[in-house]
N, C-alpha and C positions, 0 to 999 in steps of 0.2 A: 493592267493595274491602273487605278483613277488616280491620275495625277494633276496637281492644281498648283496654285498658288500659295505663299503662308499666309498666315490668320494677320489680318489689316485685324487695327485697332479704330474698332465704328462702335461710340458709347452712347451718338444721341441718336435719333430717331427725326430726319429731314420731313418737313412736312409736305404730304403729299404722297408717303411713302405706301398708302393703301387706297389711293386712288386711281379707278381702269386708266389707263391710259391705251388707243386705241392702235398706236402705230407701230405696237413692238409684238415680236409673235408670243403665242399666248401656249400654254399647257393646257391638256384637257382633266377632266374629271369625270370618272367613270364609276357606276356602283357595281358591284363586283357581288353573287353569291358564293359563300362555301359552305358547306358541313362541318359544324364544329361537335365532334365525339364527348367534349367536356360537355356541351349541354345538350345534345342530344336533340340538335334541331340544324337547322339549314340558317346563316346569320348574314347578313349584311353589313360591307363596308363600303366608303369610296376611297378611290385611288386617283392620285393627283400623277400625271406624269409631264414631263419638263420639255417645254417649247425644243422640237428637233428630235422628241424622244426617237429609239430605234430598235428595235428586237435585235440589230445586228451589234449593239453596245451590249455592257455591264453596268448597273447603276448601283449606290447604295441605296440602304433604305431606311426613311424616316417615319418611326409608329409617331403619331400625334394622333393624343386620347383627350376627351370631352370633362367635363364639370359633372357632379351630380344631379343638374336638373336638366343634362341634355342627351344627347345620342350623338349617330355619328354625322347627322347635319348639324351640329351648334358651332363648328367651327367653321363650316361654310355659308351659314344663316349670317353667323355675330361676327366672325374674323375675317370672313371673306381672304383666307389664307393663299389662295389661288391667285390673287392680283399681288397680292404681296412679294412674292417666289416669283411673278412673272416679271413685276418691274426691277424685282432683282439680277434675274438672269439677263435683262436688255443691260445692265450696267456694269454686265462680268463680275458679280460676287459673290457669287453663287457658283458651288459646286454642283453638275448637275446631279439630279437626287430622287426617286420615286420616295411618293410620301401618302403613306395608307392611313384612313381615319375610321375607326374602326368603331363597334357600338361597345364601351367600354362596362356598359350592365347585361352580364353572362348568365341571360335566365332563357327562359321560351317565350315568356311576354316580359319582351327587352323594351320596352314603348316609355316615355318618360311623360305617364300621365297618373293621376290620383296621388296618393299619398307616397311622394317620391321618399319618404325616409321610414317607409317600412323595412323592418327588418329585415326579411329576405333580395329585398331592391336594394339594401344598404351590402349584404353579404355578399351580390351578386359581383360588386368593383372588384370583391377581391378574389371572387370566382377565376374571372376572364383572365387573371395569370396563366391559367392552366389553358382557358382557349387562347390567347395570346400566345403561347410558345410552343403547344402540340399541335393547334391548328389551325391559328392566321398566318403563322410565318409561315410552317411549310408548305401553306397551299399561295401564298404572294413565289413564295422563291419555285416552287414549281409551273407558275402561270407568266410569271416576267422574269426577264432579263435581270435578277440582282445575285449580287452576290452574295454570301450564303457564310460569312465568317464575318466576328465579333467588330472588327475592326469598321466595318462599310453597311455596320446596322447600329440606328440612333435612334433614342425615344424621349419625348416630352408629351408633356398635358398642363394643362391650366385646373386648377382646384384641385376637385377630387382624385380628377388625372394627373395632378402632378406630384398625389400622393401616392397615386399608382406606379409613376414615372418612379418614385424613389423606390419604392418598395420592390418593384421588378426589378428595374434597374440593377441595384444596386441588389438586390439576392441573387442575380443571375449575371456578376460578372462575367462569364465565358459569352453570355450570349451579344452584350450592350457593352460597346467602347463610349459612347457620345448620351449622357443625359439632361435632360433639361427639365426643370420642377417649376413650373410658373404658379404662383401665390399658390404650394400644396395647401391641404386643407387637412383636418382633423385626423384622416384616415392612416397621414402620416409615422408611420412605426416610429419609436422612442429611437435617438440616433446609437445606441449600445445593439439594438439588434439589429439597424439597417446595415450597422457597417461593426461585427464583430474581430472583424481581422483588418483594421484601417492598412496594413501594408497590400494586402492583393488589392483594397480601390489603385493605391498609388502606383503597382504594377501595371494593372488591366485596362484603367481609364487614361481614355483620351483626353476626354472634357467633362467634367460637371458642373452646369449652370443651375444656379438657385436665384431666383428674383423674385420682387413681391411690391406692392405700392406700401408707400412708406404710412400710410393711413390706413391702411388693409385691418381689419379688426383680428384676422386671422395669422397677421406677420410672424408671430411667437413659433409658429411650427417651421416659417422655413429659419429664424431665429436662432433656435435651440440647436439645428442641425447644421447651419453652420458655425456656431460656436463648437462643437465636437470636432466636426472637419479642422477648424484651426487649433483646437486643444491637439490634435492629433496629427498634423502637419501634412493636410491629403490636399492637394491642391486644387484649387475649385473658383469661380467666378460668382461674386455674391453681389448681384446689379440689384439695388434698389432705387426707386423711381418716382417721381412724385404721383399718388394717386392710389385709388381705392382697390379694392375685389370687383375688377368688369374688365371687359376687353381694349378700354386703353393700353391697359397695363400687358394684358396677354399678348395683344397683337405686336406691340413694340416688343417683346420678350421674343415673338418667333423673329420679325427681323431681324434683332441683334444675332441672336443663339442661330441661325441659318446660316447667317456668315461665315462663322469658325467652323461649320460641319464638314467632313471628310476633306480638311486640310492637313499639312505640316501643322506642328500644334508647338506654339511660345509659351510657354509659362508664364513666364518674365511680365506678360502683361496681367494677367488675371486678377491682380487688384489695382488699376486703373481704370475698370468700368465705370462703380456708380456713380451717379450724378449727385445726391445726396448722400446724406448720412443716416445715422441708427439713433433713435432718441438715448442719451443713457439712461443705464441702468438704475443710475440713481436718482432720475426725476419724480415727480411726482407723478399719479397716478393719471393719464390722459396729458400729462407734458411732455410738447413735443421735442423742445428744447431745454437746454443744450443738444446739440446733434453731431457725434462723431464720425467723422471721414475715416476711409478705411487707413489712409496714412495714419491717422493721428491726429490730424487737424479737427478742430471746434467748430462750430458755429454759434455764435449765442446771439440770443435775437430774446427784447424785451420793449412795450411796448409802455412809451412814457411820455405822450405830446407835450406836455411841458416842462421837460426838462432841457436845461440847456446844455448839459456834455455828462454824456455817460461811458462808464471806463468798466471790463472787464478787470480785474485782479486775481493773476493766477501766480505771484509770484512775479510775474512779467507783468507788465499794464496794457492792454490794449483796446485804446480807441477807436469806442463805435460809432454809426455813422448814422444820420437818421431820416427817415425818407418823406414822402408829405403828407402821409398817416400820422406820423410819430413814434415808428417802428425803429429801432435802434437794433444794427446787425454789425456784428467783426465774424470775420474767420481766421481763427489765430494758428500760431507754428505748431509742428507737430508737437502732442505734447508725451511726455514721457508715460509708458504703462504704470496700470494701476490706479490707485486711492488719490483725488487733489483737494485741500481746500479752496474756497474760494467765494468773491465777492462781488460785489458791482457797487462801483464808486458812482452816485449819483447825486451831480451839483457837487459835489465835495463829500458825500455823505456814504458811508461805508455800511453796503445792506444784502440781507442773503437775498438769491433771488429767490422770487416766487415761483419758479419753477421745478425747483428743485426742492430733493430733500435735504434737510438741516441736520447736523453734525454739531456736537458740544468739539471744538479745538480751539486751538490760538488763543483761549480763556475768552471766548464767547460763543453765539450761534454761530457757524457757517455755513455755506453751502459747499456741496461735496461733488465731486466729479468720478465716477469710477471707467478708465481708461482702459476696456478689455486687450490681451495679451494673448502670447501661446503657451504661457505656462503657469494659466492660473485655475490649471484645473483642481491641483490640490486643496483649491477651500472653494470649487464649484457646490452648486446643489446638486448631489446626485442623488438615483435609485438605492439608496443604502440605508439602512436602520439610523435614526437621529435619536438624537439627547435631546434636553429640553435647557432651555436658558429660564428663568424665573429672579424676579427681583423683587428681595427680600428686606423688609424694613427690622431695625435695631437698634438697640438703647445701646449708646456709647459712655461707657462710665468713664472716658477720657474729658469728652465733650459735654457730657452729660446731658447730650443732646439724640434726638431719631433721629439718625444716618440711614442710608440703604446699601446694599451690597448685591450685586450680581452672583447667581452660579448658576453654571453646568453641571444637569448630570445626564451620565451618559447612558447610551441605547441599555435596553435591560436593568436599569438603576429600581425604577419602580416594580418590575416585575419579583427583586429578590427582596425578602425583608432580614434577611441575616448577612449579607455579604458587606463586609468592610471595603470601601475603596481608597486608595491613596489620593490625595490631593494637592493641586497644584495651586499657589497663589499666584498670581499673575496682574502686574500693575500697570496703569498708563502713563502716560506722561506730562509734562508741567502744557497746563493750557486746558487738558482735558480731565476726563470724570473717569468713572467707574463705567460707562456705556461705551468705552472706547473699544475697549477690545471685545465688547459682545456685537456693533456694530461696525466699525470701520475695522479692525481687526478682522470680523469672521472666525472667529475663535471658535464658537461652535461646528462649523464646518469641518474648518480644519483636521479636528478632534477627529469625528465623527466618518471623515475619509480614513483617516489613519488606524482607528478603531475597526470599521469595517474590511480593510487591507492584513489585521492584524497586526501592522508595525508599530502600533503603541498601544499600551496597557490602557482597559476601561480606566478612568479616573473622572474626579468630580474637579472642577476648574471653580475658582472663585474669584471674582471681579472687583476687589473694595475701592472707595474713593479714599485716593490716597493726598487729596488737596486738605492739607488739615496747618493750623499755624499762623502767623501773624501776617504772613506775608513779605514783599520783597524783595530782590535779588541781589544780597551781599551773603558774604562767608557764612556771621554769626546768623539772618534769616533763615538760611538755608538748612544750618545744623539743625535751630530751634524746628525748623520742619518735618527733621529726619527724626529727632528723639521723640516730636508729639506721634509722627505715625508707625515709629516703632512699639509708642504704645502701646498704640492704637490696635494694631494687629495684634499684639500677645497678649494684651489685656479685653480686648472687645470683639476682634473679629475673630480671631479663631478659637477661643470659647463659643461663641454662639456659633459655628459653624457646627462644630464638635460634638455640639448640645441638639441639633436639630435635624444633622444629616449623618449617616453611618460613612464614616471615615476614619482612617485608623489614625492612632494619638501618638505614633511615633514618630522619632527625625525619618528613619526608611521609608516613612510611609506620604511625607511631607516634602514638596520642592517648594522655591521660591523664583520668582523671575518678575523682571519688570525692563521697560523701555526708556531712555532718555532720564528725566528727573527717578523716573520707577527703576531706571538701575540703578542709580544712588542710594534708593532706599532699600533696593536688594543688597548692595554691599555693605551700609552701615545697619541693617538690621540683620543679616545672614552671616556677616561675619564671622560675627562676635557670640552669633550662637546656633553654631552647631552639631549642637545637641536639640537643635529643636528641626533644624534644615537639612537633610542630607545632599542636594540638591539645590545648585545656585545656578540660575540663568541672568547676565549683564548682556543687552540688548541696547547698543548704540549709545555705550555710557563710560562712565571714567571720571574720577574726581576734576572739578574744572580749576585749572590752575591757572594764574597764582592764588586767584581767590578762594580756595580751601585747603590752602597748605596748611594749616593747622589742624583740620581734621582729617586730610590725611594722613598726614605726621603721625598721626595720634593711633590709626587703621593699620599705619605699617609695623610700627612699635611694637602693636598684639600682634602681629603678623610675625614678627621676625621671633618673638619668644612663645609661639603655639605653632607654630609650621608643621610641627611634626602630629600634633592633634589634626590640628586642620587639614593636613592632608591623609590622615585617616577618617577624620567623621565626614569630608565631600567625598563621597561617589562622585559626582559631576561637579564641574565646578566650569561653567559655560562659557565665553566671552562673546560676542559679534558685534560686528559694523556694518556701516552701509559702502563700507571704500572710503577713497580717498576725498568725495565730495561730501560725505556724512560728516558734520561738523562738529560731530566724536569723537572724529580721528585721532587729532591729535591727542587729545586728552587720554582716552581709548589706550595708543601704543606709548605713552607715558607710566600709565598704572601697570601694561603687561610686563613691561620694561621691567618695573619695580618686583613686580612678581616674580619675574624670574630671578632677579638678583637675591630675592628672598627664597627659592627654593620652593615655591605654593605652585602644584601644580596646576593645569588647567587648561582647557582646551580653547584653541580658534577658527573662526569661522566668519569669512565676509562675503557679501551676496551684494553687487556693487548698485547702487541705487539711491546711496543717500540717507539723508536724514526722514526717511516716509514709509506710510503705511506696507508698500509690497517688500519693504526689506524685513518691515517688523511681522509681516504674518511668512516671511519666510523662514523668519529663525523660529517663531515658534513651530513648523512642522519637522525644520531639522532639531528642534531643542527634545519636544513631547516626545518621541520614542525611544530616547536617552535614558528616560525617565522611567523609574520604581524595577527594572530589569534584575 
């Protein structure tokens, strides 16, 4: 049995690491024919074997497959992977390892010349699974020395091979413990069919390596695959690297990824590899920054020769540094998952960056940071039927002004023209608009998981801005704000909703929900009337006291002499927080307080996080399948 050393934590790549060196013993390289039955010809590979090799040992074995525009020389042409393994093995870190490079286009003219992306040359990558596993392995384990279980056989490739690497791989857990996907390419399978049963990877695999240059045009595919991997908690090493689609990038990828093969296997480290981060998600189109570390940490980097100090603003402040370009860089603490606003203080002056995309909060433009997680699959984009979001202008007979209002409707809405759907109002909060919860919400997402799941009813979601009023922040502004957009909703927006889109016109058919200032106006407009709401979601909200103890005086008053209507006309009647750091809190277990001393029933619910975006798209996926039941 091969036994070695544990997996050493090696993240950078020593330079010199692919050059001969002549004084250490060397492996040889040998081309090897077999008969392969899947294509029905005689194929060619080489076989690397390891300085000392011996017929009288056992080795495992590493498949390492080619690019689309190579054969099975492009790795000993471009990688010169033979000096790499050899000056490995002179430094002991290397387990020893036969390593077959195989022609990974499974046709009878396998040759990589003419129009390499004909369709049959394109079909043939994914032919050679079938010669890959009927008939290179068992003619490699009947001609050497390996052994012959899943455990002590390992595969990678670079591009198109390393979408082959996933796609075998990972269909043929019994065969592969150890894979390696260097910058996959296109051919890559969608990650719901590479990995339909994520618990047998977590069983079966040893190691999964995924790396790519963080400039790669191509990055999106190994991207996509391991946001799944972490949506699904399969444990896996995601090295990204500075640099393009070439063999920089590959040849450091087999360095690193050789090391850890047919070891004891750490988990513990697999996310202390990369050297960089992932641009987010919410940059602009070709922005490379902001760039998240897999901890959590930032990088932001903006480029301002005459400024004399410039500060990140995440809530925290943190000063950046600037170099003798006029490049201005921090790498800040980890920072919490999910949704951030944020700024750049420059010279004193408070500005989105240009990197990023802009976000209506804090009652102006910001710029937005989205902090990926492992449990933000529920308002991922997945393979599942979508609704449509559309933004709709209307006369306010409040304002007597053109307002607009967002909605959702959902998968199949346009397809019926007779079906009624019940509808959700849904508000933002003070600082933001009517785009909050179609954008930093994900509202439509949301929906649209849970709709395809079946755990919540199709419905149409409506978006208004509920910024209406003199403005403010005392008792009496406040109120004057809640009565104009009370109007505003029974008088303007749900009319024209009613009038344009097929939704039913009853309280059963009608919920109400808002966040922060939007659950103030879910309680002073749902109150008091429901006969119009069956259906109440408060979402990190609670009269603020002391400064509205007259209006809610005035909210408990009806409370205490309709209790018993009121807890007949709510079906749901919703509350949540963000914890004990959501600065709702208190306010929050003040009003539930009162509720229950009044008898109104209603439910709770906290998802610790705060006063931010991932608690408020949390409660609406546990709010929406409550809903019209």
């Amino acid at each position: 049995m091969l036994r070695t050393n544990a997996q050493d934590v090696a993240t950078t790549v020593p330079f010199g690491f692919d050059v001969v060196e002549s004084n250490i013993p060397h492996g040889n390289i040998d081309t090897i024919h077999y008969v392969s039955k899947t294509v029905g010809t005689e194929r060619n590979a080489l076989v690397y074997t390891p300085p000392g090799y011996s017929t009288a040992k056992k080795y495992p074995v590493l498949y390492l497959l080619h690019g689309i525009g190579g054969d099975e020389y492009e790795w000993l042409h471009g990688g010169h992977p033979q000096v790499i393994l050899d000056n490995l093995y002179a430094k002991g870190k290397l387990a020893p390892m036969i390593v077959v490079l195989p022609n990974g286009r499974a046709m009878k003219d396998d040759r990589a010349t003419g129009n390499i992306m004909e369709p049959d040359k394109v079909k043939a990558f994914a032919t050679f699974e079938g010669d890959l596993l009927n008939d290179l392995i068992p003619y490699i384990e009947s001609k050497y020395p390996a052994y012959t279980d899943k455990d002590h056989r390992a595969i990678a490739g670079l591009s198109m091979g390393g979408g082959q690497t996933l796609n075998f791989g990972l269909g043929h857990l019994d065969k592969f413990a150890w894979i390696g996907a260097f910058s996959a390419a296109p051919n890559t399978k969608n990650p719901e069919e590479l990995l339909p049963n994520p618990q047998k990877a977590k069983d079966n695999l040893k190691l999964l390596w995924i790396s790519c240059g963080n400039e790669d045009g191509l990055i999106g595919f190994s991207r996509r695959t391991h946001d799944f991997l972490v949506e699904n908690a399969v444990p896996h090493i995601y090295y990204i690297m500075p640099g393009v689609h070439d063999f920089k990038v590959w040849k450091s990828s087999l360095y690193l990824f050789s090391q850890l093969l047919f070891k004891p296997v750490d988990k513990s480290i697999f996310d202390k590899f990369s050297l960089v981060g992932l641009p987010a998600s919410t940059n602009i189109r070709n922005g490379h920054y902001p760039e998240i570390l897999q901890d959590g940490r930032v990088i932001f980097k903006i480029k301002a020769p005459d400024a004399m100090s410039v500060q990140v603003d995440l809530g925290k402040k943190y000063d950046m540094k600037k170099d003798k370009t006029g490049l201005w860089t921090v790498i800040t603490d980890s920072i919490g998952e999910g949704f951030h606003y944020y700024s750049l203080i420059i010279d004193g002056v408070s500005v989105a960056d240009p990197s990023s995309q802009t976000f209506y909060g804090m009652g102006r433009m910001a710029s937005g940071i989205e902090i990926p997680f492992s449990s933000d699959g529920f308002y991922g984009l997945k393979n599942v039927p979508h609704g449509k979001i559309a933004m709709q202008p209307y006369f306010s007979k409040i304002t007597n002004t053109w307002r607009q209002v967002f909605v959702y409707t959902p998968p199949g809405y346009d397809e019926l023209d007779s079906a009624k759907y019940p509808v959700l109002y849904i508000l933002h909060g003070g600082g933001e608009d009517e785009t909050g919860w179609a954008r930093q919400g994900k509202a439509n997402l949301i929906l649209d998981n849970l709709i395809a799941e079946k755990k919540a009813k199709p419905m149409v979601v409506v978006m208004p801005d509920a910024n209406i009023g003199t403005g403010g922040f005392s008792g009496k502004a406040i109120e004057d704000a809640l009565k104009l957009f009370k109007a505003e909703l029974l008088q303007s927006v749900i009319p024209f909703v009613e009038k344009n889109y097929r939704v039913r016109e009853d309280a059963a058919g009608r919920a109400l929900a808002g966040l922060s200032f939007g659950g103030l106006h879910t309680l002073y407009t749902g109150i008091q009337d429901t006969e119009m709401f069956s259906y109440l979601g408060v979402f990190s909200s609670g009269w603020i006291m002391p400064m509205m103890t007259d209006v809610a005086g005035a909210q408990y008053d009806y409370l205490a002499k309709n209790a018993d209507k009121i807890n007949s006309d709510l079906k749901v009647f919703w509350i949540a927080d963000g914890g004990e750091s959501d600065i709702a809190y208190k306010n929050c277990r003040i009003m539930m307080n009162k509720l229950d001393e009044l008898h109104i029933k209603h439910d709770y619910f906290e998802y610790p996080g705060g006063h931010t975006w991932p608690v408020w798209r949390m409660d609406l996926f546990k709010f929406a399948p409550l809903l019209f039941q």
